[in-house]
Residue, then its C-alpha position, 0 to 999 in steps of 0.5 A: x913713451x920714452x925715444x927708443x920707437x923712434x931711433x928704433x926706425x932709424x936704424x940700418x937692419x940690414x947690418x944686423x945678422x939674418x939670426x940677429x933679425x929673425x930673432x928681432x922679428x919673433x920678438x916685434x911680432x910676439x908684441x904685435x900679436x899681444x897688443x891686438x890680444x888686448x886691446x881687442x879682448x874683452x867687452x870694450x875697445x877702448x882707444x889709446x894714442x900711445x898703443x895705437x903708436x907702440x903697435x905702428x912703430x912695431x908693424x913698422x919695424x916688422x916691415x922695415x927688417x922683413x926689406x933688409x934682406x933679399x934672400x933666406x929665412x926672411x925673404x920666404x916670411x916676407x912673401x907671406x906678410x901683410x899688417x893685420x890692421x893699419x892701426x888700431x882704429x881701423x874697423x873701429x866698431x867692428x875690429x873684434x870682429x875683424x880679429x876673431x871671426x875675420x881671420x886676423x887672430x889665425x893669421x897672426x899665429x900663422x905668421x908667428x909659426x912661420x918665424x917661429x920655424x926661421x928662428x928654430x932651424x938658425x939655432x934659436x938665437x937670441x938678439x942681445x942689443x941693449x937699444x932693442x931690449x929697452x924698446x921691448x920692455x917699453x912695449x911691455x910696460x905699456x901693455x901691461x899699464x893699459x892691460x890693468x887700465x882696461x881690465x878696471x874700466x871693465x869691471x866697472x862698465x859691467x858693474x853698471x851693466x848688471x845694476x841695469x839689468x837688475x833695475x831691468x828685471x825689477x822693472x819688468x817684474x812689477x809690471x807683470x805683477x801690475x799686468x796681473x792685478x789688472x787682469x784681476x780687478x777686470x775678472x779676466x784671472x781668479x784667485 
């Protein structure tokens, strides 16, 4: 991961336009919502250090432009703010649950409507900073790394699900056939 995360939080925001910051959020928040699409999609939650660090900085971010104004557009999403996870690690064994069945998914969107509505009615500006652009693409890049990781570790994993299963059906098959023979051999069943 390159260094534009960590300037990206050392920057003033409240410099920046009201249609420059919600245009700045709908991009921060997009990511947030893919990131949790991804990493709790699928069969596996499988940990990575650097999007568990791509998704705190942008929550960070999020947070950090929702303070930098005390009124307007961004003043009324704030109210309706919370981080849906900490991190990615948290509710580690249970996260996908937290995030389909637990309401997590639906508030993203929600959320994502309300900024969405802020962009729409400012115009739908577009942030043309070169800094935040380039952090942007680094989040997509990344995702789209550990995407295609994941997706490979879960073809292989359900591979191995579906050759145990079969050993499984095998397994109990010829016990059943065992099961029956005996049965024959002791009279219980004729031919």
């Amino acid at each position: 991961m390159g260094t534009a995360p960590t300037f990206m939080l050392d920057r003033d925001y409240s410099k920046f336009t009201t249609k420059e910051r919600i245009s700045f959020l709908r991009e921060l928040w997009r990511r947030i919502h893919t990131i949790l699409e991804v990493f709790f999609g699928g069969y596996l939650g499988i940990p990575d250090e650097n999007l568990n660090l791509l998704y705190v900085k942008t929550c960070l971010l999020v947070e950090k432009i929702l303070k930098s104004e005390d009124t307007g557009s961004l003043n009324d999403i704030q109210q309706m703010y919370r981080r849906p996870f900490e991190s990615l690690y948290e509710h580690w064994g249970e996260g996908d649950i937290w995030w389909s069945d637990g309401g997590m998914q639906q508030f993203t969107l929600d959320f994502q409507a309300a900024i969405d509505e802020a962009f729409v009615s400012l115009g739908e500006p577009r942030f043309t900073d070169l800094i935040t652009i380039e952090f942007l693409k680094e989040i997509d890049e990344y995702l789209t790394l550990y995407s295609k990781s994941k997706q490979a570790t879960e073809r292989r994993w359900l591979k191995n699900v579906e050759k145990e299963a079969e050993k499984f059906k095998q397994v109990s098959q010829d016990n059943i056939t065992y099961h029956q023979e005996a049965k024959r051999k002791l009279g219980f069943l004729k031919d």
